[in-house]
C-alpha positions in Angstrom: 0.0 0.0 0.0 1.3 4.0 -0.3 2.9 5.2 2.2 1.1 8.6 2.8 -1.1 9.6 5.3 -3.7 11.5 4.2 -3.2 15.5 4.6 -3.9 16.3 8.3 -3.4 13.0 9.6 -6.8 11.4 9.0 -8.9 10.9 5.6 -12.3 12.3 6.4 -15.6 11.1 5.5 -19.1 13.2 5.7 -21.1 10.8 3.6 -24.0 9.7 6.4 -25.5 6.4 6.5 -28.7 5.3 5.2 -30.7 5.6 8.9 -29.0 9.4 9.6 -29.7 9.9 6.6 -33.2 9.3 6.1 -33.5 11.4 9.7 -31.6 14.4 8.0 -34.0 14.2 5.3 -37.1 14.4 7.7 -35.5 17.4 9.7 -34.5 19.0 6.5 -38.3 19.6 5.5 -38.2 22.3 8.0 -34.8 24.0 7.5 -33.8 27.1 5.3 -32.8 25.9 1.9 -29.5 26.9 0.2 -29.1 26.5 -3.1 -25.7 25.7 -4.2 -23.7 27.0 -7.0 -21.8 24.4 -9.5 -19.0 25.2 -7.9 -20.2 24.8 -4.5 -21.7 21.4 -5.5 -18.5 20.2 -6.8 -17.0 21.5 -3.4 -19.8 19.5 -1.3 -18.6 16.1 -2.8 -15.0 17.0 -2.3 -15.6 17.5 1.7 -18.0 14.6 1.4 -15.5 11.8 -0.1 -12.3 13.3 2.1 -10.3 14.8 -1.2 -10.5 18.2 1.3 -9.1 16.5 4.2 -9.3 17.7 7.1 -11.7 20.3 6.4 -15.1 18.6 7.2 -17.5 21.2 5.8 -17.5 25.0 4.6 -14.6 27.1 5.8 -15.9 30.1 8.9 -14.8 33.4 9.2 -11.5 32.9 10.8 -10.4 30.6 8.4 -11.0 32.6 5.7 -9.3 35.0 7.1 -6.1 32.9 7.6 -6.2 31.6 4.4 -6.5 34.3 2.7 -3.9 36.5 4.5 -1.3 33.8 5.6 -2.2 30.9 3.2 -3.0 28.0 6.3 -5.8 27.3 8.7 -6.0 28.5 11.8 -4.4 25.4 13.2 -1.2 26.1 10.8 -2.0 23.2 8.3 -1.1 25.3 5.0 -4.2 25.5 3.1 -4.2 28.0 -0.1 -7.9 28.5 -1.2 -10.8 29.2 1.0 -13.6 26.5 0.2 -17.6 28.7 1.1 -20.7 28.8 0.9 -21.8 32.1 0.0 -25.4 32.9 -0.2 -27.6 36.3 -0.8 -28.4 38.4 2.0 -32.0 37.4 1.8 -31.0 33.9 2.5 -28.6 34.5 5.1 -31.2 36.4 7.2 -33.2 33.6 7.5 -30.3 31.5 9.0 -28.8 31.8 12.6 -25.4 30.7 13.8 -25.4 27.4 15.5 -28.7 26.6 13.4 -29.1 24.2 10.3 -29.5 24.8 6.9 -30.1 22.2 3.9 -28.3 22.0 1.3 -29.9 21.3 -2.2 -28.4 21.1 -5.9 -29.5 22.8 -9.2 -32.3 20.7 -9.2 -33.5 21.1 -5.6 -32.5 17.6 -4.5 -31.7 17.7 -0.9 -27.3 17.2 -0.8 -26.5 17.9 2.7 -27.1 19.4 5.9 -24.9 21.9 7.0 -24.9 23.2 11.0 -24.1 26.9 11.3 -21.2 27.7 13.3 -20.4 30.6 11.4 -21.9 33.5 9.1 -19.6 36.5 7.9 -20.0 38.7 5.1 -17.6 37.7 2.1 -14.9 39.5 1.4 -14.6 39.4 -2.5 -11.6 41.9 -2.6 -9.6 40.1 0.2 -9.6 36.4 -2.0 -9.4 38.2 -5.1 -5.9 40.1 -4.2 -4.8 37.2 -1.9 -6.0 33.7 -3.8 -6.1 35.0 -7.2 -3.7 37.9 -7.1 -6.0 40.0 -9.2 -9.3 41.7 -8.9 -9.4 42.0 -12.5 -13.4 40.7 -13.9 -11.4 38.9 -16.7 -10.1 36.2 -14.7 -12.8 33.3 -14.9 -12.0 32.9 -11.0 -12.7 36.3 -9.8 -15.7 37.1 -12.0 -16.9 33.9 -10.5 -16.7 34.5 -6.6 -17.7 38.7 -7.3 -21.0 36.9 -9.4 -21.3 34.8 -5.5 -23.2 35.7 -3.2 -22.3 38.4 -0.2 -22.7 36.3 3.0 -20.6 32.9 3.5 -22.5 30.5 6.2 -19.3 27.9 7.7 -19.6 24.4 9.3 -19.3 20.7 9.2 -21.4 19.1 6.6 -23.3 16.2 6.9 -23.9 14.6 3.3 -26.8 12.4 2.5 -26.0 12.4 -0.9 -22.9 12.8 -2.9 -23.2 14.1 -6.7 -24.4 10.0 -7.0 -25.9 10.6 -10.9 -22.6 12.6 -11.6 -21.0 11.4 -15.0 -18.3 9.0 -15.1 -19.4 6.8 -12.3 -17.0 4.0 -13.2 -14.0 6.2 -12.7 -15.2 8.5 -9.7 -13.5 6.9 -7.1 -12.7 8.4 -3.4 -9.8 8.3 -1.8 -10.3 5.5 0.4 -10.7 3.7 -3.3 -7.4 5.1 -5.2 -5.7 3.9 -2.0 -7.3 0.6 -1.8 -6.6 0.2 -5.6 -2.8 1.2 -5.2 -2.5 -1.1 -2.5 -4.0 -4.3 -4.6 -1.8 -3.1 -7.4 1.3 -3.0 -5.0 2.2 0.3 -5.4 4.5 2.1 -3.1 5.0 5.2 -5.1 2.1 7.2 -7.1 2.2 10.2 -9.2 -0.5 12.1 -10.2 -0.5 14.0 -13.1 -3.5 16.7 -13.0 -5.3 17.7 -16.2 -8.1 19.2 -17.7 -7.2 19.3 -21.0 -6.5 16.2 -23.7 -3.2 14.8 -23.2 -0.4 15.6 -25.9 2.7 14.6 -26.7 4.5 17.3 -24.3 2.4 15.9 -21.7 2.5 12.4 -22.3 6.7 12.8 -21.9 6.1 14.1 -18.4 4.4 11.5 -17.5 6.4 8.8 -18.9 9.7 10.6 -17.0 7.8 10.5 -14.0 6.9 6.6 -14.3 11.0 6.3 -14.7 10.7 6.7 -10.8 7.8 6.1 -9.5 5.7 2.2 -9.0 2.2 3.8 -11.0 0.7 6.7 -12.6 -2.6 8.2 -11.9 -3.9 10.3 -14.8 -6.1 11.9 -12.7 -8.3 14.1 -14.9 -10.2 17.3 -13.3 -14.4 17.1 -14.3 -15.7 20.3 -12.2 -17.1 23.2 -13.7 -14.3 24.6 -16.0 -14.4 27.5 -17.6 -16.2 28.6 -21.3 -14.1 27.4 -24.2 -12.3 24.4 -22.4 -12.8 20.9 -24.1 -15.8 18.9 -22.5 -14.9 16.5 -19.7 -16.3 13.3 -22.0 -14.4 14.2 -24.8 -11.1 14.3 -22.6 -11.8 11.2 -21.2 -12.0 9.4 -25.0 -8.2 10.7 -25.4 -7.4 9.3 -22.1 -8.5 5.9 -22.7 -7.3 5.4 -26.4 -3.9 7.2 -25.1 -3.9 4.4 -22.1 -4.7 1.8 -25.1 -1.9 2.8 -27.4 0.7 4.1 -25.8 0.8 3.5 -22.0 2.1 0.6 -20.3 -1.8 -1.1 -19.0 0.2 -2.5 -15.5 1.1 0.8 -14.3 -1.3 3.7 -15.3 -4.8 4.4 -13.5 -7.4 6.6 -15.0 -9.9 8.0 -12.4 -11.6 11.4 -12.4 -11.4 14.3 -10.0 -14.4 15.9 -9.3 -13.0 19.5 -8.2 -14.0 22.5 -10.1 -11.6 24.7 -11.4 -10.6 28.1 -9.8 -7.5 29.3 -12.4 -6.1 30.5 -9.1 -2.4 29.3 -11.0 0.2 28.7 -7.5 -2.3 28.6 -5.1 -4.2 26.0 -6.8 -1.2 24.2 -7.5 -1.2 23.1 -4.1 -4.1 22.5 -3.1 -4.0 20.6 -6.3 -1.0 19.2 -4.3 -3.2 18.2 -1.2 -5.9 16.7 -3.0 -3.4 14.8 -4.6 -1.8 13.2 -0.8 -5.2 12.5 0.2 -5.9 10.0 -2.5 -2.5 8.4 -2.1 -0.6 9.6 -4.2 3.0 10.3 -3.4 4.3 12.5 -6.3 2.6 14.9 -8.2 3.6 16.7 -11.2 3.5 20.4 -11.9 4.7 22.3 -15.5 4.6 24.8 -16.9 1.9 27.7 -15.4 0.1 25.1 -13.8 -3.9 26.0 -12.9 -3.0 29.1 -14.9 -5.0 31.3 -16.9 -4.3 34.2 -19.3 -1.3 36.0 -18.3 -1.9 36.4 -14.3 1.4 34.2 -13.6 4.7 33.8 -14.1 5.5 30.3 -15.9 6.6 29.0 -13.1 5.2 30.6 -10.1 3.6 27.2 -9.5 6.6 25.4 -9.0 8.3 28.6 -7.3 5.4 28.5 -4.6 6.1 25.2 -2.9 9.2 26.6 -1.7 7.2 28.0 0.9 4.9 25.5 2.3 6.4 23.5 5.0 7.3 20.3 4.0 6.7 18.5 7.0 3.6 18.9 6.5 2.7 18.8 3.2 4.1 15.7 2.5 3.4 14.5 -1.0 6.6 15.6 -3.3 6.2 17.7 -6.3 8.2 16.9 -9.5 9.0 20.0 -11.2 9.0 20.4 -15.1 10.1 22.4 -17.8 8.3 23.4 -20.7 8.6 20.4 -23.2 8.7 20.2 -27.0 9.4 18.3 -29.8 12.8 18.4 -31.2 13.6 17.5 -34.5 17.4 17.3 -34.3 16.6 15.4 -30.9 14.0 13.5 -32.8 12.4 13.3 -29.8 10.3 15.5 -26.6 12.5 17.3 -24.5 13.2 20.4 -22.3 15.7 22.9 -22.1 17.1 20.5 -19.4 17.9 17.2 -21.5 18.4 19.2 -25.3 20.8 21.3 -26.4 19.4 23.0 -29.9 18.7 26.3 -30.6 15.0 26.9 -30.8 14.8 26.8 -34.5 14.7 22.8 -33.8 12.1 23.1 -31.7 8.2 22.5 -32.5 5.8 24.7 -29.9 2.0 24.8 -30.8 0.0 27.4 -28.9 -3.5 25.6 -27.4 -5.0 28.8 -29.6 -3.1 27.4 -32.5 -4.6 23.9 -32.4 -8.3 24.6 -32.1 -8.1 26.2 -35.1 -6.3 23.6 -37.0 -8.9 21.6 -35.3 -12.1 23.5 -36.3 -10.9 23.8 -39.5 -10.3 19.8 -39.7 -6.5 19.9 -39.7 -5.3 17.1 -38.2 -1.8 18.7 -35.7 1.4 18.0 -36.3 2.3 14.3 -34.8 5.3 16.3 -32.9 2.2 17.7 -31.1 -0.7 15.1 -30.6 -1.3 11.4 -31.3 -3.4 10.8 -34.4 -5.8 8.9 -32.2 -6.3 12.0 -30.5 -6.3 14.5 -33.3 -9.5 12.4 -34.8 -11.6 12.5 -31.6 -10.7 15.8 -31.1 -11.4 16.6 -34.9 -14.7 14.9 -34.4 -15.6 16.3 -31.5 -14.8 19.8 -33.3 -17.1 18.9 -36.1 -20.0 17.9 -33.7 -19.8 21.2 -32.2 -20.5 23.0 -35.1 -23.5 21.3 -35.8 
C-alpha cells in the first residue's frame, strides 16, 4: 500500500448512513434551503469523499481569514484556497449561527445538511488580491466568486447524498478507493499527473519521465465546472482511454476522475492541487509549466516557485517539477531545455490557440504535437460542435 497519510493526519468522510440519513432528510423539511452553486456542489462532494481532508465542511470566518492572509488554517496546516458557501443576504437572514441549513443542488434535491457555526459577510476583494492575485473581472476565478453571493454561512457538513448521478461513475473513485486500488496493485509510489485538457505529446513525456521513478501513474483528470471554451470533460476522457490503449504501459497507469472544479487561481491551486493529490494516495505529483493558470496572471513558473514556501513537514506529498517540453527535430524526440541542447529553430511549440483552429478547421496537428488517435476525436468532437 502507499505510504502517505492523508493530509492532516486522518482521511475524512461526511457521507452519512442510510438511517441518519433518512433522519436528516425528515429534519431538512423544516430547514432554510440553500441552493448551491456548481462550484459549491462540486465543493460538497469534495468535503463529502475526504479529497479536502481535514476540512469537514464550509470554511468560517477565521479561516477565511487565515487563508487568505497567511495561506494556512488556523491550526497552521497550509491550506491556499478558502472553500464557502456564499449565499444572498435574503438567505442569510433567514439563517442563525449554531442553526441548520439544507443544502440542495441545481435541481433542488436535498445534498446535505450543513450546522451553522459561522456567518460572515464575504470578502470578495480580500480572496481576489490574496488567492487570485487580481481583482481583475477577466479572470474566470474572480468574476466567479464577485457573481457569488455576499454572505458565507461555515460548518461541518453532513452529506446524505454525494453528486451519485454525476457522470463518469465508473471512474469517480474516493480516496479511500485510489488507496485501496494502489495497494491491490502494490504500489508504493504514485504520481499524479492533474489535467483538464487532452493529453499531448509534451504531456504524455512528463508522464512517462515521472513513471521512470515512481511504481504507478494516476492520470487523474479534473471534471468540475471549467471555464467557457475548455474541451468537454467526456471528450477528454475518450483521449485518455485510447492514449492508455496505445501508448501506456496497462500495469502501471490508473485513470480515475477528480471531481474538483476549477478556480485558475495558478500557484495557489497548485497546491491544493497538491493536497488533493496526498489525500488520495498519491505520493508525487507533477507540476509544469503555469500550472492552474489562466491568461497572463502568472509567471511560468510561479507554480513550482510556490512550494518553496509550504512547509514540507507537512505537506508531505513531493512535487516533480518540469520544464516546458517540445518536440525536437534534431533530438528527434520531446525534450526540455534541461535534457536538449538545440537552438529553438529545432524546436516545434503549438499554442493551445493554434490547435483549435487547425482543429475547427479539420486539420489534423502535427504528430510532434498530438497522437493521431487523438487529433480524430478531437477533430470529431470539433465537427460535432459545429453542428
Amino acid at each position: 500500500m502507499t505510504t502517505i497519510e492523508a493530509y492532516g493526519g486522518t482521511l475524512v468522510n461526511r457521507i452519512v448512513d442510510r438511517p441518519r440519513a433518512e433522519q436528516l432528510l425528515a429534519e431538512a423539511k423544516s430547514l432554510p434551503r440553500v441552493t448551491l452553486t456548481e462550484r459549491q456542489t462540486c465543493d460538497l462532494e469534495m468535503i463529502a469523499i475526504g479529497a479536502f481532508s481535514p476540512l469537514t465542511g464550509f470554511v468560517g470566518e477565521e479561516e477565511f481569514s487565515t487563508i487568505c492572509n497567511e495561506m494556512k488554517l488556523p491550526s497552521g496546516l497550509p491550506w491556499p484556497i478558502p472553500i464557502t458557501c456564499t449565499v444572498a443576504r435574503t438567505v442569510a437572514d433567514r439563517v442563525s449561527v449554531s442553526g441548520k441549513v439544507a443544502l440542495v443542488d441545481g435541481a433542488g434535491q436535498i445534498s446535505a445538511v450543513m450546522t451553522v457555526t459561522s456567518k460572515y459577510p464575504y470578502d470578495k476583494m480580500l480572496e481576489a488580491s490574496k488567492v487570485y492575485r487580481t481583482d481583475d473581472m477577466s479572470h474566470p476565478g474572480v468574476a466567479e466568486s464577485i457573481a457569488q453571493g455576499d454572505t458565507c454561512l461555515g460548518g461541518p457538513v453532513e452529506v446524505i447524498c454525494s453528486n451519485g448521478e454525476a457522470e463518469f461513475p465508473e471512474f469517480r473513485l474516493t480516496p479511500a478507493e485510489t488507496r485501496a486500488e494502489f495497494s491491490k496493485r502494490g504500489w508504493l509510489t504514485v504520481v499524479a499527473f492533474q489535467t483538464r485538457n487532452p493529453i499531448h505529446r509534451a504531456h504524455e513525456y512528463l508522464t512517462k519521465c515521472a513513471l521512470e521513478i515512481c511504481d504507478g501513474l494516476l492520470i487523474h483528470p479534473l471534471v468540475g465546472k471549467t471555464k467557457a471554451g475548455d474541451i468537454p470533460a467526456d471528450v477528454r476522457m475518450q483521449c485518455y482511454r485510447v492514449l492508455m490503449e496505445d501508448y501506456y504501459p496497462k500495469n502501471r497507469v490508473m485513470l480515475s476522475v477528480m471531481p474538483s472544479a476549477m478556480r485558475y487561481a495558478g500557484p495557489r491551486e497548485a497546491v491544493l492541487h497538491a493536497i488533493i493529490r496526498q489525500n488520495y494516495g498519491c505520493t508525487h505529483f507533477i507540476v509544469g509549466r503555469d500550472h492552474a493558470g489562466v491568461g497572463n496572471y502568472y509567471g511560468s513558473y510561479d507554480a513550482q516557485h510556490i512550494f518553496d514556501e509550504v512547509d514540507p513537514g507537512k505537506l508531505k506529498i513531493q512535487p516533480m517539477k518540469f520544464e516546458h517540453s517540445f518536440f525536437c527535430k534534431a533530438c528527434g524526440s520531446m525534450a526540455t531545455t534541461k535534457t536538449c541542447g538545440h537552438n529553438g529553430e529545432n524546436h516545434v511549440f503549438l499554442s493551445g490557440t493554434k490547435v483549435r483552429e487547425m482543429l475547427a478547421a479539420g486539420q489534423i496537428p502535427p504528430v510532434e504535437f498530438t497522437r493521431p488517435e487523438v487529433a480524430k476525436l478531437l477533430i470529431e468532437a470539433a465537427r460535432n460542435d459545429q453542428q
